[in-house]
N, C-alpha and C positions, 0 to 999 in steps of 0.2 A: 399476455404473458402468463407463466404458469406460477401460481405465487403470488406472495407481496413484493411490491417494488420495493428495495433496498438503497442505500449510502452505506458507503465502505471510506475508512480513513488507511491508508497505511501511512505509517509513524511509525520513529523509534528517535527517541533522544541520544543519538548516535548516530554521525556520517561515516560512510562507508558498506553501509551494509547492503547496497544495492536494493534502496526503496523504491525509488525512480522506475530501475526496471524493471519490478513487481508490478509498479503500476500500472505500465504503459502497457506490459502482458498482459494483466488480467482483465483490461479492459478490452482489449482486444479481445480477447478468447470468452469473455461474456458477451460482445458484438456480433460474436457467431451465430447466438441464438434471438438477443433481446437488442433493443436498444438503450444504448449506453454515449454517458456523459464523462468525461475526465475534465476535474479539475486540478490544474497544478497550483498548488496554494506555495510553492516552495519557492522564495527571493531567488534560488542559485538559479531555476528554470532548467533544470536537466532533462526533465520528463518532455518540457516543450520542444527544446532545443531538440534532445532526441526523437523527436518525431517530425523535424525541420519545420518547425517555426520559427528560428534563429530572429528573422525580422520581427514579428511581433512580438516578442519575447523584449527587442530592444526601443520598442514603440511604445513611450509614453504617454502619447496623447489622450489616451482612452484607456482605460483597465477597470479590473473590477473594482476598485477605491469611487470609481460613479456609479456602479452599483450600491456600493453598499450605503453610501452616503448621501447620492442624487439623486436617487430611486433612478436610476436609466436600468432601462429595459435589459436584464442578463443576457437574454438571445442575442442582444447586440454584439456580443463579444463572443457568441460561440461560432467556432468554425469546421466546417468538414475536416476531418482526414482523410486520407485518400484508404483507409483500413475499417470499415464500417460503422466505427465511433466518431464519437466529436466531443471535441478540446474549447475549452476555457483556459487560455493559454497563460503563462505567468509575466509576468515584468519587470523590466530591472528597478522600477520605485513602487513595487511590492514592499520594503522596507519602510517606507514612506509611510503609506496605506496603513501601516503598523502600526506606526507612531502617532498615528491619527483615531485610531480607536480610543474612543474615550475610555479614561479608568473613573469608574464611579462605583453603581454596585455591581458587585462582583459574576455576576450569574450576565446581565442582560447583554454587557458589549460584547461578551462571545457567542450571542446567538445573533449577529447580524447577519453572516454566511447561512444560516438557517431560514433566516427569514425571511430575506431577499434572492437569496439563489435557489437554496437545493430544496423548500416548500414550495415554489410555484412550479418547480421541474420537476421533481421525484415523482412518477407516478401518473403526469399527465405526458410529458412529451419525452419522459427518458423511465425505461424499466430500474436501470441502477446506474447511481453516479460512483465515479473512485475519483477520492482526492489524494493527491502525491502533496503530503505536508511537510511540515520545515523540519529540520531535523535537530531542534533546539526547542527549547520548552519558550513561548512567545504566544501571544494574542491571538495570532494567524492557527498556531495550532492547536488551542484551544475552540476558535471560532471552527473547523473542521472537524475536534472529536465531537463537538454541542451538535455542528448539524450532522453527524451521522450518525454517535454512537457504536458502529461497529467498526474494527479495530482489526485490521493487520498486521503483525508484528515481525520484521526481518530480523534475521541475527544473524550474524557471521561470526566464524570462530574465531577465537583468541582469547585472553586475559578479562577482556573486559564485557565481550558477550553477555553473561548473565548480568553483571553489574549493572549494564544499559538496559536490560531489559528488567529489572530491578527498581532504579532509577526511572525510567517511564512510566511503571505503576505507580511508586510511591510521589512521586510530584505530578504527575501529570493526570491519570486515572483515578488515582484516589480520589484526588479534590472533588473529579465534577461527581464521582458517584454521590453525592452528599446531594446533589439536585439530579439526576438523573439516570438511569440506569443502561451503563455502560459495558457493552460484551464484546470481548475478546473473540474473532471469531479463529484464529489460526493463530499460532507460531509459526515461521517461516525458518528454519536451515537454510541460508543460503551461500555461496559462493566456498562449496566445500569442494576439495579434493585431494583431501588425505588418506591413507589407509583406515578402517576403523578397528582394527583388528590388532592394533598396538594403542599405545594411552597417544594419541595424539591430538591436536587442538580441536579437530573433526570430531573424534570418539566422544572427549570431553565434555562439548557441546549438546551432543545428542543422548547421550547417557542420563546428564542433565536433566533435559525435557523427558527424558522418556522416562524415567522414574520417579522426577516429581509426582504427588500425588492431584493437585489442583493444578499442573500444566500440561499433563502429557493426555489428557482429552482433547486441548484443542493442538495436536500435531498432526501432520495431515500423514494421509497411509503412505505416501513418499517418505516421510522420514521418519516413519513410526518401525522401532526395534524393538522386539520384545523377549528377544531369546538370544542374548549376548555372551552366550556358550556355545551354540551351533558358530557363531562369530568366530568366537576364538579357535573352534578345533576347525574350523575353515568349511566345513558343514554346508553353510550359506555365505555367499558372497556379495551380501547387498551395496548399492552405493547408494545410499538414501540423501535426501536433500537436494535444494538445488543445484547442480555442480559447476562447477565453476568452465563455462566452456569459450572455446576463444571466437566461436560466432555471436555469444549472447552480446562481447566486446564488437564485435565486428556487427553483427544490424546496429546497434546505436551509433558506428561512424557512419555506417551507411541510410539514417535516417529512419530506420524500421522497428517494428517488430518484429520479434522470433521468428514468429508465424511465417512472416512475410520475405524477411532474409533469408532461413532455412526451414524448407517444412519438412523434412525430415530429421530435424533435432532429436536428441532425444530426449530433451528438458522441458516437451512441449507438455510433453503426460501433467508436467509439475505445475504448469500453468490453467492447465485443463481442468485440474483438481479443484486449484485452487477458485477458480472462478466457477463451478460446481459447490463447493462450500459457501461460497458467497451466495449463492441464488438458493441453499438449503438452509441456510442461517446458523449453521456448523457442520462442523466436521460429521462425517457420517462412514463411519468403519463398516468395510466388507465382509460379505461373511456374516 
């Protein structure tokens, strides 16, 4: 591969923001080129589910809780997709698995995920894993920022957008940087589709990130504004961010990804990007 092999976490201490489907796309669309591992670390299993593993999602016999604690073999648990990747699927006593990490000192139980999965995989048998994490500040997602350290961040607009995205830094990234050196590598806009050219929860959002000083580096050129006067006298037209479209709904009833339920999307650019940042280790502006 061209590169260092990487781990990507996408996370946000907020559901709803369509993590799951970042995931499942951008593992996909890094499959294109490299080989790639997903791991769904998230109890609800949407990522799995949406890519129809429904049955082992509901198969407790085996999960990665004998990984982390029996030493069994990770391979054992990963399986093809039928999409060039492969899945380390989630379970419904993922919860469980949770409760079962010891609380002692504070650094070591969330490097089990690190130490047993994604060091013996990263780099020998997978160019880059993505883990789809819980969407709650918990053990499982800490054990997923410790083994990656790089950090994808969805936001959808509304009220509480920055809050969460807020909130994620301040409980959840702060802590571990104190032991390790944690990097954001994108902000994600997603499931937008308001006008931006009035104050709307859309504009709101993206104005936000784009004018922060220490966040609108890591926005991807999909949702990066920079001239939000051409906006207004209607000049440019952009529709930046993920948009919210009703096939991205429709491949996940129908067990897919994007890619693979519509390739002529036109949200694939956004996935495309996004798994390009991922293998550049940030964002990298055109031009």
């Amino acid at each position: 591969m061209d590169g260092d092999s990487r781990a990507v976490s996408v996370c946000m201490l907020k559901g709803g923001v369509g993590k799951s489907t970042i995931a499942v796309n951008l593992a996909r669309h890094l499959a294109q080129r490299h080989d790639v591992l997903m791991i769904d670390l998230d109890p609800n299993g949407h990522g799995s589910v949406g890519l129809g593993f429904d049955d082992h999602y509901r198969n407790t016999d085996e999960g990665i809780g004998d990984v982390l604690f029996d030493e069994a073999d990770p391979t054992s648990l990963v399986y093809n997709t039928d999409y060039e990747f492969d899945l380390l699927p989630s379970s419904e006593d993922l919860e469980q698995v949770e409760r079962e990490i010891v609380v002692g000192d504070v650094f070591q139980p969330s490097a089990l995920l690190k130490r047993e999965v994604v060091e013996p995989l990263l780099g020998d048998e997978y160019d880059y894993i993505v883990i789809d994490s819980p969407a709650y500040r918990s053990r499982l997602t800490d054990n997923a920022l410790v083994a990656t350290a790089n950090l994808i961040l969805p936001l959808a607009p509304g009220n509480e957008a920055i809050s969460g995205l807020e909130r994620t830094i301040e409980r959840q990234i702060s802590p571990l940087r104190q032991h390790i050196d944690v990097d954001v590598l994108a902000l994600v806009p997603n499931k937008l589709n308001g006008r931006i050219d009035q104050q709307t929860q859309d504009r709101r959002l993206l104005e936000r990130l784009n004018s922060h000083e220490s966040l609108q580096n890591r926005v991807p050129n999909f949702a990066r504004i920079t001239d939000w006067e051409a906006v207004d006298t209607g000049d440019i037209k952009p529709a930046p961010g993920i948009r919210d479209r009703t096939n991205i709904t429709k491949a996940y009833g129908e067990r897919k990804p994007l890619l693979d339920y519509d390739p002529d999307c036109d949200q694939l650019k956004c996935f495309d990007e996004l798994a390009h940042i991922v293998a550049a280790g940030e964002v990298v502006r055109h031009g």
